[in-house]
C-alpha positions in Angstrom: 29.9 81.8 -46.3 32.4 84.8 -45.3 35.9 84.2 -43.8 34.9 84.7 -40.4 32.4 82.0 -40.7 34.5 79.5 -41.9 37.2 80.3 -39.5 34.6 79.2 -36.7 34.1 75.9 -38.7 37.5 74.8 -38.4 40.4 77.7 -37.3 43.8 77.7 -39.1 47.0 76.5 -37.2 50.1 78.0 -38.5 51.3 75.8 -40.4 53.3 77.8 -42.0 55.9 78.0 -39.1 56.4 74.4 -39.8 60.0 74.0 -42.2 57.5 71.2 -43.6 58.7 67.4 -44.3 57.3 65.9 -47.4 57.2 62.3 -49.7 59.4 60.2 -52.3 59.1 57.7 -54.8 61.3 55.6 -56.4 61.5 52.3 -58.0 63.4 48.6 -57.1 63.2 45.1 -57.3 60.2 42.9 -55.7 59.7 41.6 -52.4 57.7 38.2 -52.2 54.1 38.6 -52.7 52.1 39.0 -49.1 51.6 41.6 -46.7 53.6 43.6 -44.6 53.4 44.6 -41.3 53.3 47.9 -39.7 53.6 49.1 -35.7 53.1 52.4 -34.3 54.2 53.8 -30.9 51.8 55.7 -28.8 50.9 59.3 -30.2 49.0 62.6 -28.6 45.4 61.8 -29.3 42.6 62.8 -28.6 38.9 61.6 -29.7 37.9 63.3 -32.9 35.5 62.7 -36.3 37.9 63.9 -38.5 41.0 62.3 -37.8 40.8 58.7 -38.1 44.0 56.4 -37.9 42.6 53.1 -39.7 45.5 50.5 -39.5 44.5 48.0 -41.8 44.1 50.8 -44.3 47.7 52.1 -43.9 49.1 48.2 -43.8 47.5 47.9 -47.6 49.5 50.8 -48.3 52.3 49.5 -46.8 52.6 46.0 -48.7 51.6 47.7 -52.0 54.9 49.8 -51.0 56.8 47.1 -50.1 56.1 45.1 -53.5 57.2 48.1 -55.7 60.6 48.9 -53.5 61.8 45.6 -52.8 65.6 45.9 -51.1 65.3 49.5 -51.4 62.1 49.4 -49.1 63.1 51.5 -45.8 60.5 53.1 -43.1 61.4 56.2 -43.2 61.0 56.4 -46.8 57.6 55.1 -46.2 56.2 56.7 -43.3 57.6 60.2 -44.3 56.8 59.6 -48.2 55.3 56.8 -49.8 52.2 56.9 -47.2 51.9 61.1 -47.6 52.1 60.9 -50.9 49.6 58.1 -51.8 46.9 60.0 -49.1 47.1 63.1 -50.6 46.5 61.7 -54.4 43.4 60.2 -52.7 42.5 63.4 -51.1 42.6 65.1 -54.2 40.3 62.7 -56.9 37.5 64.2 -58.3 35.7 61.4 -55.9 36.3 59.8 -52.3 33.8 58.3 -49.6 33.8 60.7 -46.5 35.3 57.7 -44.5 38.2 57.1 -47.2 38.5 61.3 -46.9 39.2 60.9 -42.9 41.3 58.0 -43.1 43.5 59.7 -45.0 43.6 62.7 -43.1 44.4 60.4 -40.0 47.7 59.3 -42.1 48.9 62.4 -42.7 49.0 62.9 -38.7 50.7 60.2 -38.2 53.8 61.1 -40.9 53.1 64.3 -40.0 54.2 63.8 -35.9 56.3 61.4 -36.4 58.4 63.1 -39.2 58.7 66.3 -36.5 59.5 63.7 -33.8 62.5 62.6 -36.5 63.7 66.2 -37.3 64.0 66.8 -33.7 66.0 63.7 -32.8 68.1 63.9 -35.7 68.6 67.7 -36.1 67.9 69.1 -32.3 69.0 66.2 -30.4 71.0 64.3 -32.2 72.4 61.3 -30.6 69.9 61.4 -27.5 72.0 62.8 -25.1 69.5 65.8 -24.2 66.3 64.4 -26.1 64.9 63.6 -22.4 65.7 66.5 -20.8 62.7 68.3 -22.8 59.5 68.0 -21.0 56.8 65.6 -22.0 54.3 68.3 -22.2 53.9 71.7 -23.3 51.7 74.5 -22.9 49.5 74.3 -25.3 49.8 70.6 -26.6 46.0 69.7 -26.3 45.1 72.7 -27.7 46.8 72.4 -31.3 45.5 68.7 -31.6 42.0 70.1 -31.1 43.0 73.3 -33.8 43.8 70.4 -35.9 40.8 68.3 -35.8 38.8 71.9 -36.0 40.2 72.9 -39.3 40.0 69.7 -40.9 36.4 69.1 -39.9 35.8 72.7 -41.3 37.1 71.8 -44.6 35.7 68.9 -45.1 32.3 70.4 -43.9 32.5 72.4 -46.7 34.2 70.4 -49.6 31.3 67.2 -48.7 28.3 69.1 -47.6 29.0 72.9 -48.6 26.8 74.2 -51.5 28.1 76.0 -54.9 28.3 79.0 -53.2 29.7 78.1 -49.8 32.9 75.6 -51.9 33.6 79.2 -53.7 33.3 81.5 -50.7 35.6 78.6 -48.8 38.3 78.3 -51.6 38.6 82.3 -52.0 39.2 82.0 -48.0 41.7 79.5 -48.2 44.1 80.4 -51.4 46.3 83.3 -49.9 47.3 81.1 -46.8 48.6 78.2 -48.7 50.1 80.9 -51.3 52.0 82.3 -48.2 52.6 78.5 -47.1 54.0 77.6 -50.6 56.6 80.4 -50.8 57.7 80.0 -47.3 58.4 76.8 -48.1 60.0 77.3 -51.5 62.8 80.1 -49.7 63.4 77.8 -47.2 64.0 75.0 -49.4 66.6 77.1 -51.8 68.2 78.4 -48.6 68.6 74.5 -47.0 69.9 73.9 -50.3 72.8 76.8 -50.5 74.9 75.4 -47.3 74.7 71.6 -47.6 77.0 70.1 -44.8 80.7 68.9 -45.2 80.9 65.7 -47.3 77.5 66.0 -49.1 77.4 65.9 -52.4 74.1 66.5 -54.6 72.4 64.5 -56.1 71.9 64.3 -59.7 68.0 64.6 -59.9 66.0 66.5 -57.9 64.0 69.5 -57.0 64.3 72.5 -59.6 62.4 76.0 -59.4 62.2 77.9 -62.3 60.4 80.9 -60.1 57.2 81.3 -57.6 54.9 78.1 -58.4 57.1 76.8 -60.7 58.7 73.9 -59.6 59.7 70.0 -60.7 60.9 66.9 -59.2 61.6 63.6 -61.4 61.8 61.4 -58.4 58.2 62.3 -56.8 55.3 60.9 -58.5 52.3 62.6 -57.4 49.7 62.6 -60.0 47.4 65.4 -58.5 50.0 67.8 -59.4 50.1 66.3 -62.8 46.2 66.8 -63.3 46.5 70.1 -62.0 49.5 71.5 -63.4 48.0 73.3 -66.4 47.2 76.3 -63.8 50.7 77.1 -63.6 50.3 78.6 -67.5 47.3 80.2 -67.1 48.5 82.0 -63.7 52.0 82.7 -66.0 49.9 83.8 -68.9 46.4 84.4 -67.4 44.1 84.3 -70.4 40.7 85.5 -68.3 39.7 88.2 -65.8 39.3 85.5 -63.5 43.1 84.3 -64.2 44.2 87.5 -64.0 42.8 87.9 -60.6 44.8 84.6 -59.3 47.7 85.9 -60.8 48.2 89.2 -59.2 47.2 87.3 -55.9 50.2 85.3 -56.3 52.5 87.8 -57.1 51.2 89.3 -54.4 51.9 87.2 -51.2 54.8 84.7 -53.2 57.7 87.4 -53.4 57.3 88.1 -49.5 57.1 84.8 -48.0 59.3 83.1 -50.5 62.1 85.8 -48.4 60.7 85.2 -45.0 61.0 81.6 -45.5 64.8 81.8 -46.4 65.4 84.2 -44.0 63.9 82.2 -41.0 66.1 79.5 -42.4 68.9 81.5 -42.3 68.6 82.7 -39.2 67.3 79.9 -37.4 68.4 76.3 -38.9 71.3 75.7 -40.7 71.9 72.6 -43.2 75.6 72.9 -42.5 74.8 71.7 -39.0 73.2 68.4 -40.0 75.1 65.3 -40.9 75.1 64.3 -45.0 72.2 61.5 -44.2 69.9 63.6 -42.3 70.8 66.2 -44.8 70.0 64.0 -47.5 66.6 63.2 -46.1 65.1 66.4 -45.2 66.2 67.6 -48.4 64.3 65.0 -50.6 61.3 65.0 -48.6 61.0 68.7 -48.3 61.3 68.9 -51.8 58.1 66.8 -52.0 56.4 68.5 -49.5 56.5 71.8 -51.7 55.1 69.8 -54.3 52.3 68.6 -52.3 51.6 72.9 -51.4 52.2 73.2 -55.3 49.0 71.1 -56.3 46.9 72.4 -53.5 47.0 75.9 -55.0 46.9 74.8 -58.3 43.9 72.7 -57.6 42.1 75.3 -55.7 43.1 78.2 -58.3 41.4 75.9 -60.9 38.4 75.4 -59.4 37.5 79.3 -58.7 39.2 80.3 -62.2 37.1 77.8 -64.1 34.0 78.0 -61.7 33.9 74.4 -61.0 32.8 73.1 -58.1 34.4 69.7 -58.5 38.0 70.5 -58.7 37.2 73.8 -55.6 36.0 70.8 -53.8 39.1 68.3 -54.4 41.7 71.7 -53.9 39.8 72.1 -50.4 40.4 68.6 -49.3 43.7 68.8 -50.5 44.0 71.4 -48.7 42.7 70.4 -45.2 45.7 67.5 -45.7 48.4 69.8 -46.3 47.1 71.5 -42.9 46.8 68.5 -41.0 50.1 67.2 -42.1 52.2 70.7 -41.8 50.5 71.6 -38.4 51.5 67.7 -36.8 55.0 68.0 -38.1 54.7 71.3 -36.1 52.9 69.3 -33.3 55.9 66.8 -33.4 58.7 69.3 -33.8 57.2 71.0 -30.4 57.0 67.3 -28.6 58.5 66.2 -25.6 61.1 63.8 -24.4 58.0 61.5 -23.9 58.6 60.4 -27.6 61.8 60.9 -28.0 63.3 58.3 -30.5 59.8 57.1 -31.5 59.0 56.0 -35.2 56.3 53.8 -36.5 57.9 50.9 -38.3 57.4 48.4 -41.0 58.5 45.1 -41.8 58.3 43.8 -44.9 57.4 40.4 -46.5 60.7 38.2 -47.0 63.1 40.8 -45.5 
């Protein structure tokens, strides 16, 4: 299958214009045993067979979350991180049903609009006092839902049902973009971190970069990344022709957008501007969000390096969630006043 192909199976949204919101861990006490309890407020959607939103699925993930935090448990946390987080680990095994594939895909919408929705009241809007004044709808608005559910169906087509061939053809296709996404995000992410507001003061652990691909977190557990992290040597120190190949490609397109993203950052958004909370937050889930971009690449530079169609497979699905979930942050950023101040929430047991 050539690119032009698979672009009609499901077309790219730009997702790298999205700054990108991402997912935390950490540990705490225990709640009492039992489940919790999750609502959402209405969301743009629009009948799909790619995006499912299954909440009885996402309430399981919810009380498992809510037993490991205990006091510490907080919405946000789990919305924007815990539930992200544990989709794409799912996304990215060896093996999932096709119904488990687009239940998870249908979670990463949801943190995905809501955590644009939550920039753009905390960030744009902060307060409320003009949230309203935006329209409800924009130009456009049904059209990148349907981009959404048009790329994810195509990369699913071809991670489930694609042969040998057509899972190679698709993961050559797809590297570069989330090459260019992952060093967008990475100069953004040094450039947010350069002119923290007044008051703020950095934490002890978090996100380091040693250079392009080459970055660590103590506080995000993600254990794709930790399956896949080995291809971060052999693109340092490729060791065959085929290695060497992914390596120049990465050199290639990670200098350039790792200095478009921190100049659109620059130029655009400033962390200066935010209060120390919001600060706080965007910068810890960003940093996990770059993570998640991290393990797509490696996953899918294993796969074609290696020739093996199981890990191409598992990088392609991991890749049509990092799309979903950076192109309905984008989706949510872009919103209107008609969900202004909306957040799903979550109650858990004995709080």
């Amino acid at each position: 299958m050539n690119l032009s192909n698979f672009i009609q199976r499901g077309s790219f949204i730009s997702a790298g214009l999205a700054l990108g919101l991402a997912a935390f861990a950490c540990g705490g006490g225990k709640n009492p045993a039992g489940p919790a309890q999750i609502t959402i407020p209405s969301y743009p959607f629009e009948p799909n067979e790619v995006l499912v939103v299954d909440a009885a699925q996402i309430a399981d993930v919810a009380s498992a979350y809510c037993r490991g935090q205990g006091q510490s448990a907080a919405g946000e946390d789990f919305w924007l991180g815990y539930l992200p987080l544990e989709a794409i680990d799912d996304l990215g095994a060896e093996e999932i049903t096709p119904e488990a594939a687009r239940a998870r895909l249908g979670s990463l919408y949801l943190s995905g609009f809501f955590g644009g929705v939550w920039l753009r009241d905390n960030y744009f809007f902060p307060g409320g006092a003009t949230q309203t004044s935006t329209p409800a709808d924009f130009p456009g608005e049904e059209m990148i839902f349907g981009i959404l559910a048009r790329s994810g169906a195509g990369l699913l087509a071809a991670a489930e049902d694609g042969d040998r061939e057509e899972v190679f053809a698709t993961a050559r296709a797809i590297l570069p973009f989330f090459l260019i996404l992952y060093g967008y995000n990475q100069g953004y992410y040094e450039t947010l971190s350069a002119y923290p507001p007044a008051g703020y003061t950095p934490a002890e652990e978090g996100l380091k970069c040693r250079g392009f691909l080459d970055c660590e977190d103590s506080t995000v557990e993600l254990s794709v990344l930790d399956r896949y992290r080995p291809a971060r040597e052999k693109l340092d120190n490729p060791d065959t022709p085929d290695w060497e190949e992914l390596s120049r490609l990465a050199r290639k397109w990670g200098e350039e957008a790792t200095q478009v993203g921190g100049g659109v950052w620059e130029s655009f958004l400033s962390g200066s501007g935010m209060e120390p909370g919001t600060y706080r937050r965007v910068e810890r889930l960003s940093s996990g969000y770059l993570l998640v971009a991290e393990a797509a690449v490696f996953a899918v530079a294993t796969g074609l390096a290696e020739k093996d169609p199981v890990r191409a497979r598992a990088g392609i699905r991991l890749a049509a969630g990092l799309l979903v979930w950076s192109g309905s942050y984008f989706y949510g950023l872009l919103s209107g006043g008609a969900y202004a101040e909306s957040f799903p929430g979550l109650n858990c047991p004995g709080s």
